[in-house]
One Martini backbone bead per residue (centre of mass of N, CA, C, O) as a GRO file, in nm:
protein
  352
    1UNK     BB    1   8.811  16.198  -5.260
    2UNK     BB    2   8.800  16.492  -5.326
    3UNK     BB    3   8.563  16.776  -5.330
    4UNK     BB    4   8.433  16.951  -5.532
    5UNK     BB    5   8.464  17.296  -5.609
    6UNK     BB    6   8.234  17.546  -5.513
    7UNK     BB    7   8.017  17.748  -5.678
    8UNK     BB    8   7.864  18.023  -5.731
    9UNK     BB    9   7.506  18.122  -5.799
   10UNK     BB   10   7.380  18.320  -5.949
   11UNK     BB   11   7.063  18.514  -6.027
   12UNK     BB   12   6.984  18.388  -6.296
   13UNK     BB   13   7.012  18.056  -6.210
   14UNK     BB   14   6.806  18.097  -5.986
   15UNK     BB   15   6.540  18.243  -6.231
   16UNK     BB   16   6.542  17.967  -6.386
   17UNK     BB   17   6.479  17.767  -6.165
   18UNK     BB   18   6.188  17.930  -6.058
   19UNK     BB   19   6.066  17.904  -6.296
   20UNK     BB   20   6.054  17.596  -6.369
   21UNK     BB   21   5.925  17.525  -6.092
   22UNK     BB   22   5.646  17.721  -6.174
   23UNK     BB   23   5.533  17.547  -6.416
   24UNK     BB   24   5.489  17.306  -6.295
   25UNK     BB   25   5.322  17.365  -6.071
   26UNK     BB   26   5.099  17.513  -6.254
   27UNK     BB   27   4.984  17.235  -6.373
   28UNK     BB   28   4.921  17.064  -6.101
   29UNK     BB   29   4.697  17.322  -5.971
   30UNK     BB   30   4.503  17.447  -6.156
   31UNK     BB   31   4.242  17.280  -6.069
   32UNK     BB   32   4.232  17.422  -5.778
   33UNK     BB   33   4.239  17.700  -5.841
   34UNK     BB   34   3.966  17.702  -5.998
   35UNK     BB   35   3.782  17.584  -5.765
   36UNK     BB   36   3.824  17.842  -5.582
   37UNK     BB   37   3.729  18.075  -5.754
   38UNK     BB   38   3.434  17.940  -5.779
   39UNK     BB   39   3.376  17.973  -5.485
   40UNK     BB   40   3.426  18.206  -5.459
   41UNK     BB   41   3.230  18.374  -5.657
   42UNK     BB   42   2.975  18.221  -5.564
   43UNK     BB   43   2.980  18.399  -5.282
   44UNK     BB   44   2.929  18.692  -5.505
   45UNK     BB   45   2.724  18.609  -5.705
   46UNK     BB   46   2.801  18.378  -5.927
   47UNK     BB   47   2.631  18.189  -6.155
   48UNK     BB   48   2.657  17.877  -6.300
   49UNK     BB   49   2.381  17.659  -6.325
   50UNK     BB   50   2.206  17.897  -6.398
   51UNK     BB   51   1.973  18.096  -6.641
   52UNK     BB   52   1.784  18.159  -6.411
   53UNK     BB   53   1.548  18.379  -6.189
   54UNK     BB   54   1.313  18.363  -5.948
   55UNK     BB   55   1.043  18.515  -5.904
   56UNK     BB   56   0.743  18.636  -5.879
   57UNK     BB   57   0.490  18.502  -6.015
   58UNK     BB   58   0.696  18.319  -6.214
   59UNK     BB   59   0.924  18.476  -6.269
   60UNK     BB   60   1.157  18.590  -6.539
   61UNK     BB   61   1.505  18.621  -6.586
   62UNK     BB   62   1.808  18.737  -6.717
   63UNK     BB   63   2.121  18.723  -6.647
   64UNK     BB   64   2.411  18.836  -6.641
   65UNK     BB   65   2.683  18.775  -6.813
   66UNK     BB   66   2.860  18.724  -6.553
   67UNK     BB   67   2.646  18.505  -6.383
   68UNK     BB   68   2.449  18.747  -6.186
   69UNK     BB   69   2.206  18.851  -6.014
   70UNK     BB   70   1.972  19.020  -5.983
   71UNK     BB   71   1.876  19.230  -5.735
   72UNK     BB   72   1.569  19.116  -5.710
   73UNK     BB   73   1.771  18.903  -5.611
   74UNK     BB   74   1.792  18.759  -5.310
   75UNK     BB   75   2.091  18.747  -5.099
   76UNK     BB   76   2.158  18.569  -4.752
   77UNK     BB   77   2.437  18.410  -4.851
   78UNK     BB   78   2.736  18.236  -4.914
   79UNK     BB   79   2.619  18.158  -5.206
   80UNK     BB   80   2.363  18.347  -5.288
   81UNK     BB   81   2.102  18.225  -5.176
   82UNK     BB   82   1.746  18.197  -5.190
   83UNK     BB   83   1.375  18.156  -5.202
   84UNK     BB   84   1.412  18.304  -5.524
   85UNK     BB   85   1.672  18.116  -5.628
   86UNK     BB   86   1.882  17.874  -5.698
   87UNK     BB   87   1.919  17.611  -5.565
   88UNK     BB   88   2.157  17.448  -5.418
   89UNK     BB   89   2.207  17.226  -5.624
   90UNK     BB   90   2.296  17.455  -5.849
   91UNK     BB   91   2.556  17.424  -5.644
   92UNK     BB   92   2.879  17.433  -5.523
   93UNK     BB   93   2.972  17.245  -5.264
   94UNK     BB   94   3.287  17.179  -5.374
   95UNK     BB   95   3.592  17.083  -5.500
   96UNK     BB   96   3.517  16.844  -5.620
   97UNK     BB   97   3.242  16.938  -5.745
   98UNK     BB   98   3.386  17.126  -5.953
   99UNK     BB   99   3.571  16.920  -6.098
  100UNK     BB  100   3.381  16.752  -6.182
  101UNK     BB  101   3.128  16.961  -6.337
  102UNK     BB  102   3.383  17.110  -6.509
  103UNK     BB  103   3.410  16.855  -6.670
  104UNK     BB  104   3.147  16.769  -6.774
  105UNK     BB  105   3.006  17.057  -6.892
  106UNK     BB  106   3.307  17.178  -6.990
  107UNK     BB  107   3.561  16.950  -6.954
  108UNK     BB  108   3.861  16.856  -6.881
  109UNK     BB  109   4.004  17.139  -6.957
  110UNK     BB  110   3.894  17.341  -6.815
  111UNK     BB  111   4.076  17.322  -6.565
  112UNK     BB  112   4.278  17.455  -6.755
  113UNK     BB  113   4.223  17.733  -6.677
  114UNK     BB  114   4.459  17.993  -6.750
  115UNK     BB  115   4.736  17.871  -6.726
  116UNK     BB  116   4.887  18.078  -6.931
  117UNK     BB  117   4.865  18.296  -6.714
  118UNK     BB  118   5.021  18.135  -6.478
  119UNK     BB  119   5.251  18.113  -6.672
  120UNK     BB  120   5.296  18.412  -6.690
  121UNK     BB  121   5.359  18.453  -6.396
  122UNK     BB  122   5.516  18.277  -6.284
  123UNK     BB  123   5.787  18.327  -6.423
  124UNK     BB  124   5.828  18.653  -6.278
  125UNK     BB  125   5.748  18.615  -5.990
  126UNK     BB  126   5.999  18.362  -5.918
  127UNK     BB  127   6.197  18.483  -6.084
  128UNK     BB  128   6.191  18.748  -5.857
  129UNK     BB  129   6.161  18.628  -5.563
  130UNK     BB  130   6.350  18.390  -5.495
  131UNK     BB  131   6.637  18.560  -5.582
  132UNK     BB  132   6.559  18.833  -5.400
  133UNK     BB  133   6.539  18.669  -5.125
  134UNK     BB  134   6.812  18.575  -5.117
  135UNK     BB  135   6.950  18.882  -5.116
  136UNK     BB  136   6.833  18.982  -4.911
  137UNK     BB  137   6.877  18.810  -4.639
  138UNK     BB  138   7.191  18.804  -4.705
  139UNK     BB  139   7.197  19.121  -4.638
  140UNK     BB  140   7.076  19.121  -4.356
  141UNK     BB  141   7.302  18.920  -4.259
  142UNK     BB  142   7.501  19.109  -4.286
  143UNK     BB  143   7.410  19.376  -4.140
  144UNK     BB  144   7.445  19.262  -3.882
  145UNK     BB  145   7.703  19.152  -3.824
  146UNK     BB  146   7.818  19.420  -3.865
  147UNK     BB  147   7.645  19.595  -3.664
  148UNK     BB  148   7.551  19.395  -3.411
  149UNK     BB  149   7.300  19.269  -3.501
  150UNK     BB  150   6.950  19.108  -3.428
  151UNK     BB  151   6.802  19.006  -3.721
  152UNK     BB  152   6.811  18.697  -3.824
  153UNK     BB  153   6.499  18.604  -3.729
  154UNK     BB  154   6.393  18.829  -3.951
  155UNK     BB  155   6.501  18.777  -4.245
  156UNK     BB  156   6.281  18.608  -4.382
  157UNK     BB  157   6.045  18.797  -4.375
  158UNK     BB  158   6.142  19.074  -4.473
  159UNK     BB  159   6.205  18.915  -4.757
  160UNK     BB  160   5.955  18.809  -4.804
  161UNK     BB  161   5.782  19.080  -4.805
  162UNK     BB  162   5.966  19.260  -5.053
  163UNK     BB  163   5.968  19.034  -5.279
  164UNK     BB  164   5.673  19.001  -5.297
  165UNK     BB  165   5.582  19.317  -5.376
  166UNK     BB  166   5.732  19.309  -5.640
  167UNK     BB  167   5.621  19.089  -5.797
  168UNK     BB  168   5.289  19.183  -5.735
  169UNK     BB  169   5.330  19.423  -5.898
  170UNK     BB  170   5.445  19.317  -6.200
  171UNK     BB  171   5.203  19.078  -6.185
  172UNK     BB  172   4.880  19.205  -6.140
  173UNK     BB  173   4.772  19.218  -6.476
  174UNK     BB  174   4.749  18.881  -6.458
  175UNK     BB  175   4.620  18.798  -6.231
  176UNK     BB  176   4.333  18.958  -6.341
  177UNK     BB  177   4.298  18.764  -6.587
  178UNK     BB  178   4.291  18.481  -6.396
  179UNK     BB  179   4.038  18.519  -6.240
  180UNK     BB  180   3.851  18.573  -6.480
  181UNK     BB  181   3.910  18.274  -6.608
  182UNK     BB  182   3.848  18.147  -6.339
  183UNK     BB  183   3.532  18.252  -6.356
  184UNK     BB  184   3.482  18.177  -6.642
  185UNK     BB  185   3.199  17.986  -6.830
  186UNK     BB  186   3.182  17.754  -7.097
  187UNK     BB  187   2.878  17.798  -7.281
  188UNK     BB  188   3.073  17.753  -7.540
  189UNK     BB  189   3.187  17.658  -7.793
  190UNK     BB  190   3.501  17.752  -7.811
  191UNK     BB  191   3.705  18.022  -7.766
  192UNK     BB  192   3.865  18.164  -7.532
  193UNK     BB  193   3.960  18.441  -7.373
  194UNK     BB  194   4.243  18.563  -7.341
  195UNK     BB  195   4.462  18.786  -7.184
  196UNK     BB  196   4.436  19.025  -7.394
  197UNK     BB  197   4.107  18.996  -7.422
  198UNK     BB  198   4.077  19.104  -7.079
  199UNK     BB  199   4.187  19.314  -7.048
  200UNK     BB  200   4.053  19.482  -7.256
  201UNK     BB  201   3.821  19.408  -7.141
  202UNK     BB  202   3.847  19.626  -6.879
  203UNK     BB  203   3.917  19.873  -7.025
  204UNK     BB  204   3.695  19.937  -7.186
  205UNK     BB  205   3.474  19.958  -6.956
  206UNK     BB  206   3.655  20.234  -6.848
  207UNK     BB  207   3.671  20.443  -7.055
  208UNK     BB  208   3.388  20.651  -7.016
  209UNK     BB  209   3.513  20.718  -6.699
  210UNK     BB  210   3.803  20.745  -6.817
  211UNK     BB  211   4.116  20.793  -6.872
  212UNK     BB  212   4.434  20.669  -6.950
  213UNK     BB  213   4.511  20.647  -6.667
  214UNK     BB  214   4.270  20.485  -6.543
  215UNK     BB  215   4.294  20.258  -6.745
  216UNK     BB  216   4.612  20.185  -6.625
  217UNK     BB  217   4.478  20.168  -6.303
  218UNK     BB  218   4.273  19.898  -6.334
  219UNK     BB  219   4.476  19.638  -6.410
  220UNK     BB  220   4.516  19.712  -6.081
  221UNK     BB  221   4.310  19.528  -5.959
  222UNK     BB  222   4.335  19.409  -5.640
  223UNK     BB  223   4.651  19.471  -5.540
  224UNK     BB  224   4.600  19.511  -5.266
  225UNK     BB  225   4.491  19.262  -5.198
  226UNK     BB  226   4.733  19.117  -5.270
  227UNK     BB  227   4.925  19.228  -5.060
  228UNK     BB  228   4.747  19.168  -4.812
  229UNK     BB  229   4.796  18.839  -4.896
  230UNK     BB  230   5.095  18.796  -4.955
  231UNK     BB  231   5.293  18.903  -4.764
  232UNK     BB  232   5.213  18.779  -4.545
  233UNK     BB  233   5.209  18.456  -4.679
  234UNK     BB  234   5.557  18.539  -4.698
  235UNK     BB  235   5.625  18.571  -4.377
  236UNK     BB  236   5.533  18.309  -4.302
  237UNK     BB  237   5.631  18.099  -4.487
  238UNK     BB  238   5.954  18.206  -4.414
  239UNK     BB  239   5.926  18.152  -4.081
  240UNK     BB  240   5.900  17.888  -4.141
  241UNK     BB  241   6.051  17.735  -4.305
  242UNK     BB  242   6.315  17.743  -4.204
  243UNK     BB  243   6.343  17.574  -3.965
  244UNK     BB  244   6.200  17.326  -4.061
  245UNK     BB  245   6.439  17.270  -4.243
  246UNK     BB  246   6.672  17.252  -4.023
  247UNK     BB  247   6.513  16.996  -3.891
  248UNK     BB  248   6.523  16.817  -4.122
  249UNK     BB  249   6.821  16.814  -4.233
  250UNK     BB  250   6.923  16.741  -3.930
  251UNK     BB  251   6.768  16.478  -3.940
  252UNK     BB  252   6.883  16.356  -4.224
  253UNK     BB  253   7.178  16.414  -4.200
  254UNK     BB  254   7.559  16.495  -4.289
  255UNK     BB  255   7.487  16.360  -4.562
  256UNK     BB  256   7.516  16.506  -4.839
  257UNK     BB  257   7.206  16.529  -5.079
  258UNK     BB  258   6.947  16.534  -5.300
  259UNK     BB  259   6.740  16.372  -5.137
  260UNK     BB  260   6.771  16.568  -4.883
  261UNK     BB  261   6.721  16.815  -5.001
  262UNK     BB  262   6.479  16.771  -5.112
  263UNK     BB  263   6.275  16.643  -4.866
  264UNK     BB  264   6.328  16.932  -4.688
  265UNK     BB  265   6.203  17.114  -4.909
  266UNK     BB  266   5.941  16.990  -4.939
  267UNK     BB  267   5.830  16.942  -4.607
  268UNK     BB  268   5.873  17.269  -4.570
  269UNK     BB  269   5.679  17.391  -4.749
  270UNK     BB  270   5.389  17.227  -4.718
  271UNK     BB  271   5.405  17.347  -4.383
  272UNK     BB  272   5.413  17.639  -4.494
  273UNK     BB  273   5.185  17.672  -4.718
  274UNK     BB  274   4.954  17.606  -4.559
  275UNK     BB  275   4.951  17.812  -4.297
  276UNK     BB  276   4.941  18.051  -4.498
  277UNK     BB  277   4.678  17.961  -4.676
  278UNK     BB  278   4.515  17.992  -4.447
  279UNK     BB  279   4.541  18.242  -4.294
  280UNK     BB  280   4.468  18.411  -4.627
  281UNK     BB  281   4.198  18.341  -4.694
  282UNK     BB  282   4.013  18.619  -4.663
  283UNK     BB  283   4.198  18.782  -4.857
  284UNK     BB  284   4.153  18.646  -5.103
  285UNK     BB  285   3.848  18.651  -5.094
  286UNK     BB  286   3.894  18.940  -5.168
  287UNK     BB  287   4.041  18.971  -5.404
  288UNK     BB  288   3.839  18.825  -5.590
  289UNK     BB  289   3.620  19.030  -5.577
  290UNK     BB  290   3.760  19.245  -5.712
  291UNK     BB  291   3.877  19.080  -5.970
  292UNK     BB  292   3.520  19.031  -6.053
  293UNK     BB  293   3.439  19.296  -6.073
  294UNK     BB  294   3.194  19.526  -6.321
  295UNK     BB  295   3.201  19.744  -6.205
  296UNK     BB  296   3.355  20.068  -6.248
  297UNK     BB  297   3.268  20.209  -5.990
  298UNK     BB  298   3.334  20.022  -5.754
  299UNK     BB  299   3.587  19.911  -5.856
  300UNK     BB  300   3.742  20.238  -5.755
  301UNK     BB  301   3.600  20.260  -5.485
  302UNK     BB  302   3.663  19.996  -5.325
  303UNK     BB  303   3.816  19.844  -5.065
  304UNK     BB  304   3.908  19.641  -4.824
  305UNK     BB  305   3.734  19.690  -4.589
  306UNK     BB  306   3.473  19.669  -4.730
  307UNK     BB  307   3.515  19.404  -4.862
  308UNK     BB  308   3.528  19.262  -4.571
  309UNK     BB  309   3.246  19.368  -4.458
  310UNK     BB  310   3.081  19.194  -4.695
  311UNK     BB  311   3.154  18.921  -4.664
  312UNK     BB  312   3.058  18.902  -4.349
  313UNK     BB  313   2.767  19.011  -4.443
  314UNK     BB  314   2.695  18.725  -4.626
  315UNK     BB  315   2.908  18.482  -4.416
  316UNK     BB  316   3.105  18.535  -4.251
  317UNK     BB  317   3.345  18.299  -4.134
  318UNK     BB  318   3.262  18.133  -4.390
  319UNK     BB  319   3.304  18.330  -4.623
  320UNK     BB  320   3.609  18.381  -4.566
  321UNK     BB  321   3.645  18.058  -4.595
  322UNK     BB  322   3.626  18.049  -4.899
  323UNK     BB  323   3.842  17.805  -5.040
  324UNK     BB  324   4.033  17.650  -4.814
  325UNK     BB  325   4.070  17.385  -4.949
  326UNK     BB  326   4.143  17.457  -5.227
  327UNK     BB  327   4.428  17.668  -5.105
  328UNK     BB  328   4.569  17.469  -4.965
  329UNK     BB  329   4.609  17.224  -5.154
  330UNK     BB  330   4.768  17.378  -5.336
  331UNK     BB  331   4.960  17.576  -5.132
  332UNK     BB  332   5.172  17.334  -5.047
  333UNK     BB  333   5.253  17.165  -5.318
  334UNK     BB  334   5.398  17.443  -5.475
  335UNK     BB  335   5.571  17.515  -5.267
  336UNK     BB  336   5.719  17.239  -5.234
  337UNK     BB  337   5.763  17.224  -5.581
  338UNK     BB  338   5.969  17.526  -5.574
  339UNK     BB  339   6.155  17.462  -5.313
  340UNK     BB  340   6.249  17.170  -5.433
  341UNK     BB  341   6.379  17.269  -5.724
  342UNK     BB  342   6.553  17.484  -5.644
  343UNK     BB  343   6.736  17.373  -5.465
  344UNK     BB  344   6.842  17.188  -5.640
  345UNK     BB  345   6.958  17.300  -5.865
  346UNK     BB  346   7.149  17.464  -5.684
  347UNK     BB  347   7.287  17.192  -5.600
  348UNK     BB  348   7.419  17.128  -5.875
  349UNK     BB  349   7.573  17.386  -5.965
  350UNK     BB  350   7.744  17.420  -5.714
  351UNK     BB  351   7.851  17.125  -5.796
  352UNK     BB  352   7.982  17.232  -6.131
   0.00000   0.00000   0.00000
C-alpha cells in the first residue's frame, strides 16, 4: 500500500505547535526554574530566610522590602554574607535546598511562582522561535544553493541566533516580570502580585527620575544581558543540536516512524539544551542580577561589562556559575520536551 501523500505544515501551524510545545515544558521545569532564580538572587545580595542584619554593638536594622541587607552590612561572598549578616545556614545551599525550603515555608505552590508569566512568555517566544527558525535556515540553505555558497554548515547558528533576538525582543518585559515574581518571597498569606502589577510597579518606581519614554524602557531593563545570553545559547544549542538529531535519527533506522522521531529529537535537545545551558550560565546570573535591580539610578546606568565585573569581584568563577546545576537540569530536558513534541506535532500533520 503507498504512502499518502505528504503536504507542507504552514507557519500558523508551526507556531500553534511550538507553543503547545512550550506550555508543556513550562509546567514541568518552573520548580527549576524558580530554584535558580533563587540562587542567582541570593548571589546578589538578597536575603530571603533572615529578618534582620546583626550589627555591631548588638543592634540590628530592618532589611530593605525586597529583602537585601542595608549597606552597613558587608558582604564578602558569593552568598553575600560575612560575620555580621546572616549565618550561612540561613541561606539556600543548593537546588533541593530551595525547593525544600520554598515547598516548607512558602507552600508546595509556590515552587510554580511566575508560572503565569512563563506561561505567558512560552506561548509568543516559542511560538515565533521555533517557526522563525525553521524559515532562516531553510532561506539561507536555498540562498546557498543558488548562489554556489558554502553556507549550510552555519545555517543553523545563523538562523537560530536571529531567531532568538526577535522573540527575546518582543517578550522581554514578560521575562522581567517572571524573574521578579521568582525572585520574591511570600511572606504572608495571601495573593501575590501577578505580571501587570510587577510591571506597573517598576514603571512607578522609575517615573520621578524618567519621562514616558524612560518609562517604557525600563520594561526592557536587562534586555541587553538577555540577548547576550539567548543568541549564544541558541547558536550553540542549534550547532550541537542539528548533528547530533542526524546521528540519533540515522542510528535508529531508516524506518519512518514517530518513536524514532520523538526519540531522536528528544535526545538531541537534552544534549544541545544542557551544552548550551552550561555555557551561558555567567550571562544569565547577568541577566538576573540586572533584573531584580530596585534601585532606579543604577538600574538604567549599568552595562553588561560592570554588572558582569561585579559578580566576579564578589564571587569569583563560582558566583559566575551561580545557579548553573538547576539551570543545566531546567534547560536540558525543556530544550528536549519543546523539540520533540515540536517535531511530532510536525510529523503528523505533515502525514495528514
Amino acid at each position: 500500500m503507498a504512502d499518502a501523500p505528504l503536504r507542507n505544515v504552514d507557519i500558523t501551524e508551526k507556531a500553534i505547535s511550538a507553543a503547545g510545545a512550550a506550555v508543556i515544558s513550562a509546567v514541568i521545569v518552573n520548580p527549576l526554574d524558580v530554584a535558580k532564580t533563587r540562587l542567582q538572587a541570593q548571589g546578589a545580595g538578597v536575603s530571603y530566610h533572615q529578618a534582620t542584619c546583626e550589627m555591631e554593638a548588638s543592634k540590628s536594622f530592618k532589611v530593605s522590602v525586597d529583602g537585601r541587607c542595608a549597606p552597613a552590612c558587608p558582604r564578602t561572598n558569593v552568598a553575600g554574607i560575612s560575620p555580621d549578616c546572616p549565618p550561612p545556614s540561613q541561606h539556600y545551599k543548593g537546588t533541593l535546598d530551595v525547593m525544600r525550603r520554598v515547598a516548607h515555608e512558602e507552600g508546595f505552590i509556590r515552587l510554580w511562582r511566575g508560572l503565569n508569566a512563563s506561561l505567558a512568555i512560552s506561548v509568543p517566544t516559542v511560538g515565533i522561535y521555533l517557526p522563525c527558525y525553521d524559515a532562516l535556515r531553510e532561506a539561507i540553505c536555498r540562498y546557498s544553493d543558488e548562489n554556489f555558497l558554502n553556507m549550510k554548515p552555519y545555517a543553523p547558528l545563523l538562523a537560530g541566533s536571529l531567531a532568538r533576538s526577535l522573540a527575546v525582543i518582543v517578550c522581554s518585559p514578560l521575562e522581567l516580570a517572571k524573574t521578579r515574581m521568582q525572585a520574591q518571597v511570600d511572606r504572608k498569606s495571601g495573593k501575590l502580585p501577578g505580571i501587570v502589577s510587577v510591571l506597573r510597579s517598576v514603571k512607578e518606581t522609575h517615573r520621578g527620575s524618567a519621562g514616558r519614554l524612560q518609562g517604557m524602557r525600563v520594561m526592557w531593563t536587562g534586555v541587553g544581558a538577555q540577548l547576550a545570553r539567548d543568541v549564544p545559547f541558541s547558536a550553540i544549542c542549534w550547532s550541537v543540536l542539528e548533528p547530533a538529531r542526524d546521528f540519533l535519527l540515522e542510528a535508529a533506522g531508516s524506518d519512518p516512524h514517530i518513536g524514532r522521531v520523538l526519540g531522536a529529537n528528544f535526545g538531541a535537545g537534552m544534549i544541545a539544551g544542557g551544552i548550551a545551558a552550561a555555557a551561558t550560565c555567567p550571562l544569565d546570573v547577568v541577566k538576573t542580577w540586572r533584573q531584580i535591580e530596585k534601585d532606579p539610578a543604577k538600574s538604567m546606568s549599568t552595562t553588561l561589562r560592570r554588572t558582569l565585573s561585579e559578580v566576579w569581584q564578589k564571587g569569583g568563577l563560582r558566583g559566575l556559575y551561580t545557579g548553573v546545576g538547576p539551570r543545566v537540569s531546567r534547560a536540558a530536558p525543556s530544550t528536549g520536551i519543546v523539540i520533540s513534541l515540536y517535531e511530532v506535532v510536525k510529523y503528523v500533520l505533515h502525514r495528514t
